[in-house]
N, C-alpha and C positions, 0 to 999 in steps of 0.2 A: 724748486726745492724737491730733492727725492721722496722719495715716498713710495711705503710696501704695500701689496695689493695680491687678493688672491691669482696664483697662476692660470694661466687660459694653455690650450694644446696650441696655439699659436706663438708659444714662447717658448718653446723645447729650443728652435733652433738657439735664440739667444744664449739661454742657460747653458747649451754646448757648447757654447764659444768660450762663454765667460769659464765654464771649468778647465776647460782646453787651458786660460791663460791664467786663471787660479792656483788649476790642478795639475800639471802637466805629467804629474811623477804619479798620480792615482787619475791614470785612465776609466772612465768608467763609458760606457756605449748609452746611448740615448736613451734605446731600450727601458735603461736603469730610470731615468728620470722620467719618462714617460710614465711607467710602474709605479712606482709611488705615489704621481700625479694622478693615478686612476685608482690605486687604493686608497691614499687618503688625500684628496684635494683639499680639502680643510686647513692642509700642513704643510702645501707647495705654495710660495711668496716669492714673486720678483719684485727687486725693486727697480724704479723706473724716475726718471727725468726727463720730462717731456717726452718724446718717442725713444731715447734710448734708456737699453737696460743696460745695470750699473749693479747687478747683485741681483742670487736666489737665497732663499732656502726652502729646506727639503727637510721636514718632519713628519713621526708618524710612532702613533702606539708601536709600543717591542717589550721584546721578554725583558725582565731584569736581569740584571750582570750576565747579558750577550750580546753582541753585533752581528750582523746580517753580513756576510762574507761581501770583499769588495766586489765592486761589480756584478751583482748579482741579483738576477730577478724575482722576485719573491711572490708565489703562490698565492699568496694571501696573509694578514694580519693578525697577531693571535687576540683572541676574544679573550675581552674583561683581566688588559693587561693592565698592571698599576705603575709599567714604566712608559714615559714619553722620550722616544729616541730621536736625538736631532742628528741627523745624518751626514748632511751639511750644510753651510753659512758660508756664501762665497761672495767677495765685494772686489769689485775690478778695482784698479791702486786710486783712480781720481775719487772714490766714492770712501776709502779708509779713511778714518778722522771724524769722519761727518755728524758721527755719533747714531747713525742709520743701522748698523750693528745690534748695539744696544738694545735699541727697540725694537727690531725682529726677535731678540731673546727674550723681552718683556711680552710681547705678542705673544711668542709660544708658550713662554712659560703661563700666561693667562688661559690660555688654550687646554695646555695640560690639565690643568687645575679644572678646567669644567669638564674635563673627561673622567674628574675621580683620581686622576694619577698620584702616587707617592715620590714620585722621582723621577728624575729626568734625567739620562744618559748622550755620552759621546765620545766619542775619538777625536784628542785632540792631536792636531798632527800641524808640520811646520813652526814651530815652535809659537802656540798659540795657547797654550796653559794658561799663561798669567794673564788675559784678558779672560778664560773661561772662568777662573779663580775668581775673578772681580766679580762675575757674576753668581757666586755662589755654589761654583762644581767644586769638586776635589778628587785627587786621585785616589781608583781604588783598585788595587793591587790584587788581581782575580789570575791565579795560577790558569785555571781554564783557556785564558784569550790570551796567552801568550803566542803561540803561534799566527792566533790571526792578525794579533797585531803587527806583528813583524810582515804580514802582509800589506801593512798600508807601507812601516816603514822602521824602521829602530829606534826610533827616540818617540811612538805614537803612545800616546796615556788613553787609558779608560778612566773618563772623567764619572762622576755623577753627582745632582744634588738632592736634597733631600727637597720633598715641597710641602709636608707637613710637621 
């Protein structure tokens, strides 16, 4: 049965792979993952069946109505945010269905909420709105991140929901 677990440095290589075959159109360098993974390990989850990995995600406090440019390594986290940014949720094709999803999103969102957060942000991209919808994001239409968005992709939404 899968099942999510905090990430270890011994899981970078997997989590490459799996975005490699997730992500292939939003390259992003290990680097990236690594980073997060040392800023906020609290918020980095693979998930795993038996010894193989079959999905990550990659959360962490962020500013409200902004995204951290693609690919990009981040300095550090800002202090006493009230947004929790899920950056991404990536599940290899045998692991979609499984409902394993789901409960990384209840994970973080439980996570957020003990952080103090009022909201929780994302970029939703490949057309994956209407599963973020189910969980309670919605589109929010921020003149600001047009640009960046079109750096993931044309059709990428700045989701967010509310958590109180």
């Amino acid at each position: 049965m899968p099942h999510w677990r905090l990430m270890k440095a011994g899981d970078l290589a997997s989590v490459s792979a799996i975005a490699a075959e997730v992500h292939p159109d939003f390259p992003e360098d290990d680097a990236v993952f690594a980073n997060r993974m040392m800023l906020h390990g609290q918020g980095a989850y693979i998930l795993e069946s038996g010894a193989a990995a079959l999905g990550y995600a990659i959360t962490h406090p962020w500013k409200s109505f902004d995204i951290p440019a693609l690919n990009t390594v981040l300095v550090t986290l800002p202090g006493g945010s009230e947004n929790y940014y899920i950056h991404d949720i990536a599940l290899v094709k045998a692991a979609r269905g499984s409902g394993t999803a789901g409960k990384i999103v209840t994970k973080v969102t439980d996570h957020a909420r003990e952080l103090g957060c009022r909201t929780m942000s994302l970029v939703a991209v490949n057309g994956s709105a209407p599963f973020w919808e189910r969980h309670g994001f919605a589109t929010a239409d921020r003149p600001e991140l047009v640009e960046k968005l079109k750096s993931y992709s044309e059709d990428a939404r700045f989701m967010v929901r509310q958590l109180r």
